[in-house]
N, CA, C and O atoms as a GROMACS GRO file, in nm:
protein
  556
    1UNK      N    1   0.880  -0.497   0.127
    1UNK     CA    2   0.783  -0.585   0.063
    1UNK      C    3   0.648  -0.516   0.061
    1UNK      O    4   0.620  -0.424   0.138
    2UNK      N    5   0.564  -0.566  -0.033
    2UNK     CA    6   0.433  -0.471  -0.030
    2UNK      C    7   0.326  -0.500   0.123
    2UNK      O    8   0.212  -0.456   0.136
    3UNK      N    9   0.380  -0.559   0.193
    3UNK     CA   10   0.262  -0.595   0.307
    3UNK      C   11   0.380  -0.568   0.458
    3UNK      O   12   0.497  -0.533   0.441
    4UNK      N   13   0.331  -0.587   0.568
    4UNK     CA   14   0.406  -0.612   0.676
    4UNK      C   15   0.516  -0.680   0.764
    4UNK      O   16   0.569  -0.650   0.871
    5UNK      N   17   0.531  -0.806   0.655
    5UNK     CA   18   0.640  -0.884   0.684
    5UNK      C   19   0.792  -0.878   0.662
    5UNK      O   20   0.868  -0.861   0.566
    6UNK      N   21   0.804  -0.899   0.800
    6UNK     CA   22   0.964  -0.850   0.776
    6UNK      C   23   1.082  -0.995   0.849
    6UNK      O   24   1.068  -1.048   0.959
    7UNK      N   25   1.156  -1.018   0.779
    7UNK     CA   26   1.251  -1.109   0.828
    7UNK      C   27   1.393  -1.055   0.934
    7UNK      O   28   1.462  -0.966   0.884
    8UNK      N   29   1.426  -1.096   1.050
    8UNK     CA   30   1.446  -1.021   1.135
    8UNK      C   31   1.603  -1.106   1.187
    8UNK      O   32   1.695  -1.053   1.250
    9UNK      N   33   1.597  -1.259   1.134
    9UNK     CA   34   1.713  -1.331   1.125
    9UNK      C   35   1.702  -1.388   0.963
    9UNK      O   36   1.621  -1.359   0.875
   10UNK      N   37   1.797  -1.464   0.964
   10UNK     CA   38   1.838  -1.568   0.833
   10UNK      C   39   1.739  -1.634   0.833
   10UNK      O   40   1.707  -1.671   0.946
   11UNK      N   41   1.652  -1.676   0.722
   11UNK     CA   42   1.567  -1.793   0.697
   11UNK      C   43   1.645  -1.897   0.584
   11UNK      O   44   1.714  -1.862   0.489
   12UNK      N   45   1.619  -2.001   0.614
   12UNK     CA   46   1.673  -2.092   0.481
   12UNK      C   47   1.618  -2.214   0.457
   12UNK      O   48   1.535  -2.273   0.527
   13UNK      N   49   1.683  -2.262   0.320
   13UNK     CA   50   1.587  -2.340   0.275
   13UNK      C   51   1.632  -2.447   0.189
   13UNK      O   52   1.752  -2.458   0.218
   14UNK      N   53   1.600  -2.549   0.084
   14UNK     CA   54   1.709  -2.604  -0.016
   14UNK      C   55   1.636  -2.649  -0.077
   14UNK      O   56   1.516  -2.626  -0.088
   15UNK      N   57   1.743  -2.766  -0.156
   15UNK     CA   58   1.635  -2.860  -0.276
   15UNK      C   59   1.583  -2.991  -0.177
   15UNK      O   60   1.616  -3.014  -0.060
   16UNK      N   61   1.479  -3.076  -0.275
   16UNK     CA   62   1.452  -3.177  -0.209
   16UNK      C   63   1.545  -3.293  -0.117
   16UNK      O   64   1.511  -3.345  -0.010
   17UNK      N   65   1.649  -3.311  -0.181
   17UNK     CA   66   1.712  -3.437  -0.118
   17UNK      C   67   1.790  -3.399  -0.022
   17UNK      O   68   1.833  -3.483   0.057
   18UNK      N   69   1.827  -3.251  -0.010
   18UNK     CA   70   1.890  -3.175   0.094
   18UNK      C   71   2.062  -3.141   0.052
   18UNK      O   72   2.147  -3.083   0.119
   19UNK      N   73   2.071  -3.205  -0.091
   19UNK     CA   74   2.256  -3.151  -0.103
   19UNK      C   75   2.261  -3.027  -0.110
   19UNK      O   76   2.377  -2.997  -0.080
   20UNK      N   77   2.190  -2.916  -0.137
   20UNK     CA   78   2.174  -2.808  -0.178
   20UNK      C   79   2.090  -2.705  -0.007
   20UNK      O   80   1.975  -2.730   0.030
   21UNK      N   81   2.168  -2.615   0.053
   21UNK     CA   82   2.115  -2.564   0.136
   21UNK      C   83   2.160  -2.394   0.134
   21UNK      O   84   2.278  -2.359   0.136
   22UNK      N   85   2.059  -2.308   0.130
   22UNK     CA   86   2.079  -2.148   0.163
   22UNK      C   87   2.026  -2.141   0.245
   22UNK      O   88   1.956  -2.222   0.305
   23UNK      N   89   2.072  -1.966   0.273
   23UNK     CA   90   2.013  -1.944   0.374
   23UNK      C   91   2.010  -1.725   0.336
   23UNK      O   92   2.092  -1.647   0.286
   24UNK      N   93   1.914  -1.714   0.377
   24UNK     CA   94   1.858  -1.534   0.335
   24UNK      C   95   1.838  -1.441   0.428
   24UNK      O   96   1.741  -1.458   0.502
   25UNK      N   97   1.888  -1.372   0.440
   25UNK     CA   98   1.843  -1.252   0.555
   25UNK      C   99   1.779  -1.102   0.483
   25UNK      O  100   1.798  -1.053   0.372
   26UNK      N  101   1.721  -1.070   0.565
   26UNK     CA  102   1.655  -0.886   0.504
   26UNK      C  103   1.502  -0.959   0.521
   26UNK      O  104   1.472  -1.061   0.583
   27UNK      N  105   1.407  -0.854   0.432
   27UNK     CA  106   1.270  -0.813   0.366
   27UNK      C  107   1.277  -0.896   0.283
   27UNK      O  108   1.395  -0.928   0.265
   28UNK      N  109   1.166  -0.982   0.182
   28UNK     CA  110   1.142  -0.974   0.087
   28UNK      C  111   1.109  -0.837  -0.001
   28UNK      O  112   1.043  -0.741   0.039
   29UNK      N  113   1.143  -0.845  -0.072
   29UNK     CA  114   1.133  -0.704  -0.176
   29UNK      C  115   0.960  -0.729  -0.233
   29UNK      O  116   0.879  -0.637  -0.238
   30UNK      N  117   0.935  -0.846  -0.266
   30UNK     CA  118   0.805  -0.928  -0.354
   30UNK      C  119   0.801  -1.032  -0.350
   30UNK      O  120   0.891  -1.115  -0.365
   31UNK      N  121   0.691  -1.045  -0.330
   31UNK     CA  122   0.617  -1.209  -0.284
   31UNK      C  123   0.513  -1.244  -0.412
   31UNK      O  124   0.390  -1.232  -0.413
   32UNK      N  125   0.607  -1.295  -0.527
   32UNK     CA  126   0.519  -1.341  -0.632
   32UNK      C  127   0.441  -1.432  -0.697
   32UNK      O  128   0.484  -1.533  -0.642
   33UNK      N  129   0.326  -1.486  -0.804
   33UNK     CA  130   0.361  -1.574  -0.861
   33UNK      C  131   0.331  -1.583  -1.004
   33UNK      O  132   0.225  -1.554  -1.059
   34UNK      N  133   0.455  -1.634  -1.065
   34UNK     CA  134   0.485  -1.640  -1.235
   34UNK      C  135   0.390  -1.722  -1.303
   34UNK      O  136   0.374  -1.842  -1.280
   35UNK      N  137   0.337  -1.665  -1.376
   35UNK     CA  138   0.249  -1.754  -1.517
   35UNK      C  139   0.325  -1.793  -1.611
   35UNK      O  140   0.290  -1.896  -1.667
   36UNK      N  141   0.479  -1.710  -1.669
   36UNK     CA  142   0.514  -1.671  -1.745
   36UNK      C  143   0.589  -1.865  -1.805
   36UNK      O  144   0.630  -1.951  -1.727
   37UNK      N  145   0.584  -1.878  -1.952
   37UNK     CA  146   0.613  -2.003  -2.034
   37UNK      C  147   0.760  -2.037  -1.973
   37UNK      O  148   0.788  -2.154  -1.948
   38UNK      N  149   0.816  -1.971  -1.959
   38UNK     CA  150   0.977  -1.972  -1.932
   38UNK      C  151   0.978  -2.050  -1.804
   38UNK      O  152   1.022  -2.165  -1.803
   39UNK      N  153   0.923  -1.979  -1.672
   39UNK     CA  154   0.902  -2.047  -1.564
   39UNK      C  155   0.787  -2.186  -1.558
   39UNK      O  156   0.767  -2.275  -1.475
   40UNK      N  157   0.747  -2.161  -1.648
   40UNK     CA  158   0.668  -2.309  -1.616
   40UNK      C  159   0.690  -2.401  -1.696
   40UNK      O  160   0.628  -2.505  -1.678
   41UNK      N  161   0.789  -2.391  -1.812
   41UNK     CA  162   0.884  -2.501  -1.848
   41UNK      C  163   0.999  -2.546  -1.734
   41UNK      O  164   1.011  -2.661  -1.693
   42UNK      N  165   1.072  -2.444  -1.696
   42UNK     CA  166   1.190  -2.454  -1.633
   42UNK      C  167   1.144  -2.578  -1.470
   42UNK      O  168   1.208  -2.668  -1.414
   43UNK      N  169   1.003  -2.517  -1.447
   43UNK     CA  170   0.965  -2.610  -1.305
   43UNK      C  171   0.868  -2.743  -1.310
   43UNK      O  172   0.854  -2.822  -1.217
   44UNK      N  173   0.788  -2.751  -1.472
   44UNK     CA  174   0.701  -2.831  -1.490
   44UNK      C  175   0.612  -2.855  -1.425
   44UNK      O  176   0.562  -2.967  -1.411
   45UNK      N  177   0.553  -2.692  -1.342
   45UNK     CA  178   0.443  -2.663  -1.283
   45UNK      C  179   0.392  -2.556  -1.432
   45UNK      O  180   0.452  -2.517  -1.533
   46UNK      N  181   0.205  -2.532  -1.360
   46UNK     CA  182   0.131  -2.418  -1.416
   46UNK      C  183   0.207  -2.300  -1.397
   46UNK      O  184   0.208  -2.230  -1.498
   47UNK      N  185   0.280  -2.250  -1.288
   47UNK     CA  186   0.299  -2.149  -1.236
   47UNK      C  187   0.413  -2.164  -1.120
   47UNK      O  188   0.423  -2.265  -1.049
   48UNK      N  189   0.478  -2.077  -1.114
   48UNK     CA  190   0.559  -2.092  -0.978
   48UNK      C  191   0.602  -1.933  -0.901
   48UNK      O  192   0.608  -1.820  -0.949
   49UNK      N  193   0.625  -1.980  -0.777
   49UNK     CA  194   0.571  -1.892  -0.672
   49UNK      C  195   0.769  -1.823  -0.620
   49UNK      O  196   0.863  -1.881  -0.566
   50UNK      N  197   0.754  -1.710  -0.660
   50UNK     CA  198   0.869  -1.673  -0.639
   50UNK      C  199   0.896  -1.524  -0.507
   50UNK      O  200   0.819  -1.428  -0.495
   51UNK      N  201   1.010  -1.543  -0.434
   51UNK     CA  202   1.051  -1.419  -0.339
   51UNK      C  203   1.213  -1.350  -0.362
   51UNK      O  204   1.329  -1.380  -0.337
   52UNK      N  205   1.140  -1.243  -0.423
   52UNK     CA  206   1.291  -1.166  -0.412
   52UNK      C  207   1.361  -1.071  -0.303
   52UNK      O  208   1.314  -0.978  -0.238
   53UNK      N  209   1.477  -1.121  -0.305
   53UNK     CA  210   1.552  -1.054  -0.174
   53UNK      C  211   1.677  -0.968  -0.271
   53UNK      O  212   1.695  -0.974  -0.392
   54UNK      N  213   1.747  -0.894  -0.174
   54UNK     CA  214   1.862  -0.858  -0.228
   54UNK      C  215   1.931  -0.923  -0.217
   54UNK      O  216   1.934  -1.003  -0.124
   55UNK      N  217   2.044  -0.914  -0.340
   55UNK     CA  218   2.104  -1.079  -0.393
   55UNK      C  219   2.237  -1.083  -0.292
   55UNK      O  220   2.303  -1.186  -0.278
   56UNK      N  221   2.272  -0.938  -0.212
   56UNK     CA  222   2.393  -0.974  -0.092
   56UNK      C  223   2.305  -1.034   0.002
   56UNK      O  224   2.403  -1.082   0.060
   57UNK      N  225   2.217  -1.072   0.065
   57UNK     CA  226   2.162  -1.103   0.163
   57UNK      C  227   2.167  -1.258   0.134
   57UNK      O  228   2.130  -1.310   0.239
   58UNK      N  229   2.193  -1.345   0.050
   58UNK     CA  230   2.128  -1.482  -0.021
   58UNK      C  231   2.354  -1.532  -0.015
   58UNK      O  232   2.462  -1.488  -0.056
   59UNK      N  233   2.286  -1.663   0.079
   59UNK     CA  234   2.434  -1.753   0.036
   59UNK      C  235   2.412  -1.905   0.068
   59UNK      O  236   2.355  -1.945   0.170
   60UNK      N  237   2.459  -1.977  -0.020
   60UNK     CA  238   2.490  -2.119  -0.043
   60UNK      C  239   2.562  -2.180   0.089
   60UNK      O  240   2.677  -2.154   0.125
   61UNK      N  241   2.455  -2.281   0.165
   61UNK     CA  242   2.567  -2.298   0.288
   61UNK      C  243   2.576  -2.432   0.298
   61UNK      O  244   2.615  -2.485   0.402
   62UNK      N  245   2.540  -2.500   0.190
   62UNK     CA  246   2.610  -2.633   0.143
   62UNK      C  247   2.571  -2.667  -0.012
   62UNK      O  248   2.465  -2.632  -0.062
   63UNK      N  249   2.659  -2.730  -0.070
   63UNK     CA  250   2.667  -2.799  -0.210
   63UNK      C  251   2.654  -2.689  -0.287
   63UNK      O  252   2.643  -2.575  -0.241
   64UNK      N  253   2.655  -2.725  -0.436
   64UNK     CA  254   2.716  -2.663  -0.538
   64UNK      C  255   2.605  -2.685  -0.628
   64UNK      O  256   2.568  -2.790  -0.681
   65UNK      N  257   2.535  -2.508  -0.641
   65UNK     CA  258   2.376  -2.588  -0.728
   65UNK      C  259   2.442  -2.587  -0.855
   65UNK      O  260   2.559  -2.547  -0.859
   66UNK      N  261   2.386  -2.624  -0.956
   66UNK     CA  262   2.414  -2.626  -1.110
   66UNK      C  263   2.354  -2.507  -1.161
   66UNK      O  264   2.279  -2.446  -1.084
   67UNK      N  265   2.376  -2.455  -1.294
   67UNK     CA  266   2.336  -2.307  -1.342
   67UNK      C  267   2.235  -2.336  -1.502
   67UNK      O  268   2.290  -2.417  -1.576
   68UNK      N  269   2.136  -2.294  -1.541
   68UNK     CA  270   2.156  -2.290  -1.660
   68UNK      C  271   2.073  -2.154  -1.730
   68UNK      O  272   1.977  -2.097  -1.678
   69UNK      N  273   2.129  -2.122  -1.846
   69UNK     CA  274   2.099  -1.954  -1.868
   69UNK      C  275   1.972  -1.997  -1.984
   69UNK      O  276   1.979  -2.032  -2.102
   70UNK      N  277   1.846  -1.977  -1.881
   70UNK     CA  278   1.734  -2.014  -1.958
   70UNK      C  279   1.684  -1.903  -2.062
   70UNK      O  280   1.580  -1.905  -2.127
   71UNK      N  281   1.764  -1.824  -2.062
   71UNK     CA  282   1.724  -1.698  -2.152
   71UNK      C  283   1.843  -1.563  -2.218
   71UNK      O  284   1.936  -1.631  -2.259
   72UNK      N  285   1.863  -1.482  -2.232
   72UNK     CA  286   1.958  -1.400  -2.272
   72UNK      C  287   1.951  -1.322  -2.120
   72UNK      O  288   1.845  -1.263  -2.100
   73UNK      N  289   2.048  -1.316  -2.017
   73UNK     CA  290   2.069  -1.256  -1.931
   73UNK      C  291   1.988  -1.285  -1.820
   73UNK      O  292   1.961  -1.198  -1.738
   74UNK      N  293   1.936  -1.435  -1.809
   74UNK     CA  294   1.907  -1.500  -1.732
   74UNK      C  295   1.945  -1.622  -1.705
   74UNK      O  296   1.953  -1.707  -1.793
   75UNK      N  297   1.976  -1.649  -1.564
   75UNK     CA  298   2.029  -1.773  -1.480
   75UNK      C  299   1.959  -1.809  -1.366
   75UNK      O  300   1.940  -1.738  -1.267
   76UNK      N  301   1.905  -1.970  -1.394
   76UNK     CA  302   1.822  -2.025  -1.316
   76UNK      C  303   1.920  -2.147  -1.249
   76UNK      O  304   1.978  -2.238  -1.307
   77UNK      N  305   1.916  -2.116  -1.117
   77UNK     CA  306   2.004  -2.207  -1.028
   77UNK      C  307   1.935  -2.311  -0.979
   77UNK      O  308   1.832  -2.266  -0.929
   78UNK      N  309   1.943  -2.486  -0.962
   78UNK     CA  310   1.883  -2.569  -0.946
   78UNK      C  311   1.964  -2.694  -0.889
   78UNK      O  312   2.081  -2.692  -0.925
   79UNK      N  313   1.929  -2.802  -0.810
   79UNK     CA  314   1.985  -2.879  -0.772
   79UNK      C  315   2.030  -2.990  -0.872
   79UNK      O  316   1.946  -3.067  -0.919
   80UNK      N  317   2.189  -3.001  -0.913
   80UNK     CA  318   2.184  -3.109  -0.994
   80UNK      C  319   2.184  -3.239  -0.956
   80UNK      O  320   2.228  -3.334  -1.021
   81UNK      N  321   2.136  -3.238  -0.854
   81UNK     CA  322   2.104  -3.413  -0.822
   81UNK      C  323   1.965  -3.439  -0.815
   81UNK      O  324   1.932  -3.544  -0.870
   82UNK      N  325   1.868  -3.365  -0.759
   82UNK     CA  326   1.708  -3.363  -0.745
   82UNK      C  327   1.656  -3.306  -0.808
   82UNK      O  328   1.534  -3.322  -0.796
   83UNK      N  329   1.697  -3.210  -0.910
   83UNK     CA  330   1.666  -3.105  -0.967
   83UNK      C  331   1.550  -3.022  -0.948
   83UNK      O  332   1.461  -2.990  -1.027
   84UNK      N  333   1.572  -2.991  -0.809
   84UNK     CA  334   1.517  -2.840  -0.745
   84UNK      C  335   1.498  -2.733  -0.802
   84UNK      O  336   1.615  -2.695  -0.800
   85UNK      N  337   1.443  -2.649  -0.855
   85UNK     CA  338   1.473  -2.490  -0.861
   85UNK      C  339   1.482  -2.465  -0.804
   85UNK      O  340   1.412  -2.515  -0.716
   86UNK      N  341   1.577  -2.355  -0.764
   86UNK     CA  342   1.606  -2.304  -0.640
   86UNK      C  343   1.580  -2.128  -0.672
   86UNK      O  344   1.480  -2.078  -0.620
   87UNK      N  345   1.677  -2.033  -0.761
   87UNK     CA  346   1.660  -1.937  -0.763
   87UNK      C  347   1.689  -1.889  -0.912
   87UNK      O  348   1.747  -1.966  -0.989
   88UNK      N  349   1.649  -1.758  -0.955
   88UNK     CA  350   1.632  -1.679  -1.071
   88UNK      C  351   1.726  -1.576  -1.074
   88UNK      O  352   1.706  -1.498  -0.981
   89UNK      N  353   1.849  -1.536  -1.162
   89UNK     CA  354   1.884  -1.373  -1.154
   89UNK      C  355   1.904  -1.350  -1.286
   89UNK      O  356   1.945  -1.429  -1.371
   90UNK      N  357   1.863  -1.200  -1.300
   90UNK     CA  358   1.869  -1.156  -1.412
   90UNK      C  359   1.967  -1.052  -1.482
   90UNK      O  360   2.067  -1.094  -1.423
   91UNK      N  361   2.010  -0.964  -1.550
   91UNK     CA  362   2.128  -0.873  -1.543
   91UNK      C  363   2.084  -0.756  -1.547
   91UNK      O  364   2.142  -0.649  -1.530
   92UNK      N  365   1.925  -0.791  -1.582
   92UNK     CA  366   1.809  -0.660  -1.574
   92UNK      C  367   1.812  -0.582  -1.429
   92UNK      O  368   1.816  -0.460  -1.417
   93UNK      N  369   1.810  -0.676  -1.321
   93UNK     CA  370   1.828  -0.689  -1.158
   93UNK      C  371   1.910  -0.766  -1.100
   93UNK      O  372   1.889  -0.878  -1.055
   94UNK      N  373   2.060  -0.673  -1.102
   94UNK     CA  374   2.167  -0.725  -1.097
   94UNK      C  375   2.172  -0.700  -0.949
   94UNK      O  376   2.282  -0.751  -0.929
   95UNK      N  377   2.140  -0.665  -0.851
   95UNK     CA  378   2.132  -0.652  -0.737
   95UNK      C  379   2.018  -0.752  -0.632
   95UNK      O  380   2.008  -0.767  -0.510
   96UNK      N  381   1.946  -0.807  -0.751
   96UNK     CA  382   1.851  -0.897  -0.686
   96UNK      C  383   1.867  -1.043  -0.714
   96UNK      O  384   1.951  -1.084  -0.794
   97UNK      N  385   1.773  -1.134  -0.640
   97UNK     CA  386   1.774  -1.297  -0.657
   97UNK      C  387   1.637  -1.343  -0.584
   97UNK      O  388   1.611  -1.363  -0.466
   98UNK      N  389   1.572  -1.350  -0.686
   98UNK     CA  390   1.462  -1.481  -0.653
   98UNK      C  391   1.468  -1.609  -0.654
   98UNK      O  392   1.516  -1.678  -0.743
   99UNK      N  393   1.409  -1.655  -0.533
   99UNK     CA  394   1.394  -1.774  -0.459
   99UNK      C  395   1.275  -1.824  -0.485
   99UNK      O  396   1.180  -1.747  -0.496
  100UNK      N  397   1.254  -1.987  -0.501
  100UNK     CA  398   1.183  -2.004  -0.505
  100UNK      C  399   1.098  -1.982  -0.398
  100UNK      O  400   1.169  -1.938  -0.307
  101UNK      N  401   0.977  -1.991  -0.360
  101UNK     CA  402   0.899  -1.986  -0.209
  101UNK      C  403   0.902  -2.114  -0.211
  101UNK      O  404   1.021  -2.120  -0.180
  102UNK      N  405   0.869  -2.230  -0.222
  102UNK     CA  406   0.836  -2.365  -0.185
  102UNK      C  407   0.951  -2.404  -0.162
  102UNK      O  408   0.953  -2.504  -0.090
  103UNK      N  409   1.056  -2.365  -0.197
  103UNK     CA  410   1.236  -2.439  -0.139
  103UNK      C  411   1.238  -2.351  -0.009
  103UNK      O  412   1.335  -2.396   0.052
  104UNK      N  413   1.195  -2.274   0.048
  104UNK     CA  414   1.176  -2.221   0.184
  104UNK      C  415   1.167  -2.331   0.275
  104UNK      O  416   1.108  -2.422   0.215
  105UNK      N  417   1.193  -2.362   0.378
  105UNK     CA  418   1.228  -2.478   0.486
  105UNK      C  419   1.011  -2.467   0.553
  105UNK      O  420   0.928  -2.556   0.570
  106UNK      N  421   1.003  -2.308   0.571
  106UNK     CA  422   0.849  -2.259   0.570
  106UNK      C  423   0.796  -2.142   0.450
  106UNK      O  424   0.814  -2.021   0.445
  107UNK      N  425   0.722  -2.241   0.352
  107UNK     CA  426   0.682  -2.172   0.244
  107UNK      C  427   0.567  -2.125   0.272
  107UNK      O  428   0.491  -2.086   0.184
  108UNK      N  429   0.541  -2.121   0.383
  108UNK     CA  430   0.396  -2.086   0.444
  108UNK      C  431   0.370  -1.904   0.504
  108UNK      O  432   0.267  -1.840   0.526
  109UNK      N  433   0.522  -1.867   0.515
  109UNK     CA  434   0.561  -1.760   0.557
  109UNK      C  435   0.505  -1.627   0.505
  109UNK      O  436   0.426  -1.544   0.551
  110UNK      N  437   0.581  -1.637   0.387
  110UNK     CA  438   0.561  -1.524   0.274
  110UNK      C  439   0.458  -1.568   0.123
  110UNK      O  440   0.486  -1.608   0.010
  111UNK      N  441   0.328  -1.535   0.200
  111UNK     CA  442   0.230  -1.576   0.080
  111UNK      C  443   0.236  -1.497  -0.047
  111UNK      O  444   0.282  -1.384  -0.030
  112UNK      N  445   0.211  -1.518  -0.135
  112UNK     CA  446   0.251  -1.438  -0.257
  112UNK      C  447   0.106  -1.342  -0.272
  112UNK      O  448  -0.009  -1.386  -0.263
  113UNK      N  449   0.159  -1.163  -0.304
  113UNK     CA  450   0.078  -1.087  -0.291
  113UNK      C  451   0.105  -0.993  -0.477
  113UNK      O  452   0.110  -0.874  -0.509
  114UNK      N  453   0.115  -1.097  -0.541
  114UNK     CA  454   0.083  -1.018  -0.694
  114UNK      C  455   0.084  -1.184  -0.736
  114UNK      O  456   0.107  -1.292  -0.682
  115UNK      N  457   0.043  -1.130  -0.870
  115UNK     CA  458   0.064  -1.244  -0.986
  115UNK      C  459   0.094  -1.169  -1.127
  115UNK      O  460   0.023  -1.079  -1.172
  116UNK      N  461   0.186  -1.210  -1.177
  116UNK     CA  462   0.250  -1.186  -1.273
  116UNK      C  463   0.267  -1.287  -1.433
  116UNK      O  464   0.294  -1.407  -1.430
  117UNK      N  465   0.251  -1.232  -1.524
  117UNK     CA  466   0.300  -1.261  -1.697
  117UNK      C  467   0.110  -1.362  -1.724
  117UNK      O  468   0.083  -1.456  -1.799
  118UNK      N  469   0.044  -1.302  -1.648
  118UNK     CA  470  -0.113  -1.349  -1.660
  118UNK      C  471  -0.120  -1.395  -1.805
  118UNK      O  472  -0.165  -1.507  -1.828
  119UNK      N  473  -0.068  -1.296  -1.932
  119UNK     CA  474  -0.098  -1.302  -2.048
  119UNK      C  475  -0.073  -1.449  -2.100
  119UNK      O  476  -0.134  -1.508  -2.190
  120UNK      N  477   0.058  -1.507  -2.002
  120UNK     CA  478   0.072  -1.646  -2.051
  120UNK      C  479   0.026  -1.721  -1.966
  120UNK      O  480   0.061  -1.835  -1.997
  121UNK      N  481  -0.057  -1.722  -1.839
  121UNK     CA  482  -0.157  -1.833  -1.790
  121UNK      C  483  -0.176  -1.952  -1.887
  121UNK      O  484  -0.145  -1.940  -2.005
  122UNK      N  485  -0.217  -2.041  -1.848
  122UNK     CA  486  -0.281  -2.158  -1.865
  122UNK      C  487  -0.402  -2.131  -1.835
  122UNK      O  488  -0.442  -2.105  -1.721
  123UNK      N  489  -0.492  -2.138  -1.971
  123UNK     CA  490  -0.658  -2.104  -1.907
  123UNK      C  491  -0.719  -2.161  -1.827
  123UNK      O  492  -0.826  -2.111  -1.792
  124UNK      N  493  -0.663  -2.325  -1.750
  124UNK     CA  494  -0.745  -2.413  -1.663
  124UNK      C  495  -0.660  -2.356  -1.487
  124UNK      O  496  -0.652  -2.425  -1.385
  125UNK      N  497  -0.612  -2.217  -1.508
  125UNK     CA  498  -0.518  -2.172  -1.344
  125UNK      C  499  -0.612  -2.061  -1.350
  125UNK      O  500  -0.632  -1.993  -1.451
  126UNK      N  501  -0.684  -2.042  -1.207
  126UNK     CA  502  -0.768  -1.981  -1.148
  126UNK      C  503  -0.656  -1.836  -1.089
  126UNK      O  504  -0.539  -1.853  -1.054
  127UNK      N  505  -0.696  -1.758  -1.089
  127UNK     CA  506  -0.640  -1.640  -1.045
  127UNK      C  507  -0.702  -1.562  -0.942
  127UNK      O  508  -0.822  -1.534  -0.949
  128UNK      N  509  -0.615  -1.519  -0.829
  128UNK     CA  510  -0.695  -1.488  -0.689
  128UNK      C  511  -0.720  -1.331  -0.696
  128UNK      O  512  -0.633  -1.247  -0.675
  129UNK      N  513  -0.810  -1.312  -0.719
  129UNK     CA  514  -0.851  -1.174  -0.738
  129UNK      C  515  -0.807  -1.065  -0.637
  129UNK      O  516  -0.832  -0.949  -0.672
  130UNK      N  517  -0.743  -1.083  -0.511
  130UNK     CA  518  -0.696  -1.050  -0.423
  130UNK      C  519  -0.575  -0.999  -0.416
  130UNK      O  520  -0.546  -0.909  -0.338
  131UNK      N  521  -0.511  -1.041  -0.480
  131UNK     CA  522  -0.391  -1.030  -0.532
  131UNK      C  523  -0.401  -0.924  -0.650
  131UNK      O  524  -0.508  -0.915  -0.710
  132UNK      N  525  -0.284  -0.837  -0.688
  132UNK     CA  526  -0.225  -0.733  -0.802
  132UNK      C  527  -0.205  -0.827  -0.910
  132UNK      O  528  -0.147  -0.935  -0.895
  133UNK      N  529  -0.248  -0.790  -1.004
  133UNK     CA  530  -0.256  -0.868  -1.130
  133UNK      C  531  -0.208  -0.817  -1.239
  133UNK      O  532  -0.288  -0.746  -1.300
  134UNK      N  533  -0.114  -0.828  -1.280
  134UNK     CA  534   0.002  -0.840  -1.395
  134UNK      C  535   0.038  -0.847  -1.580
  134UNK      O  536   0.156  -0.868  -1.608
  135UNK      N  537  -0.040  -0.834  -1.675
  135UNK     CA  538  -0.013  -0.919  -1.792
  135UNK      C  539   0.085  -0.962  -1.778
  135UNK      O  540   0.098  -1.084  -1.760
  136UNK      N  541   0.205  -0.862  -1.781
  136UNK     CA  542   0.341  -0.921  -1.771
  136UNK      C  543   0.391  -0.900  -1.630
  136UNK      O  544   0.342  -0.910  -1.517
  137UNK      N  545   0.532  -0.860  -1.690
  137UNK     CA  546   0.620  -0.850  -1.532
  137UNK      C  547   0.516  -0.707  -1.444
  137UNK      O  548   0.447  -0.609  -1.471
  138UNK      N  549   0.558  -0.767  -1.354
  138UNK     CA  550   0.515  -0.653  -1.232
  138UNK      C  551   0.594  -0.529  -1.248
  138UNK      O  552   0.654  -0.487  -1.347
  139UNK      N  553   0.577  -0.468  -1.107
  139UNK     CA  554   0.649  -0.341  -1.100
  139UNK      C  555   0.774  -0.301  -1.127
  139UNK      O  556   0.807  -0.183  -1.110
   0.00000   0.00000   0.00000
């Protein structure tokens, strides 16, 4: 990950009502957060705050999320009873899976250290200058 934090057991996390539970082990790879139209339809936030791990490290340890392919070679996994987002994979990064950060059990953990697809912000979302800053996708 770009900073010091390292995960050393399983962390996990789910959707709101709790049918839906993972659980992740390793590094985060990136601690992000998306501007991009796609993600902020899909969550009906400004923005949403995403962590990618490697996608063997990531498993379902109760219920059965629902899938839907919000794009050409993208699948956004979500709770079909609360309808959670839960995670992102792409075929671009077939080895990876982003999580949401706020379905984290502690979303407080891994603060997000870029921001990404800026070009599609919402002009009333403030941007932390502190943070690596993006038009589009990151690295």
């Amino acid at each position: 990950m770009q900073d010091e934090t390292v995960v050393t057991s399983e962390i996990e996390g789910g959707c709101l009502c709790g049918a839906v539970r993972y659980g992740v082990g390793g590094t985060p790879l990136y601690s992000t957060i998306c501007h991009c139209c796609s993600c902020r339809k899909a969550s009906a936030a400004p923005a949403v705050a995403w962590l990618t791990f490697e996608r063997d490290r990531f498993r379902i340890l109760r219920g059965a999320p629902q899938s839907f392919a919000s794009s050409p070679g993208v699948l956004r996994c979500f709770c079909g009873r609360c309808g959670s987002q839960l995670t992102y994979t792409s075929t671009r990064r077939p080895t990876h899976v982003d999580i949401t950060t706020a379905s984290l059990d502690d979303p407080t953990r891994f603060p997000p250290l870029m921001e990404v697809w800026l070009e599609d912000r919402l002009h009333w979302m403030s941007v932390d200058a502190s943070r690596k800053q993006y038009g589009q996708g990151g690295d």
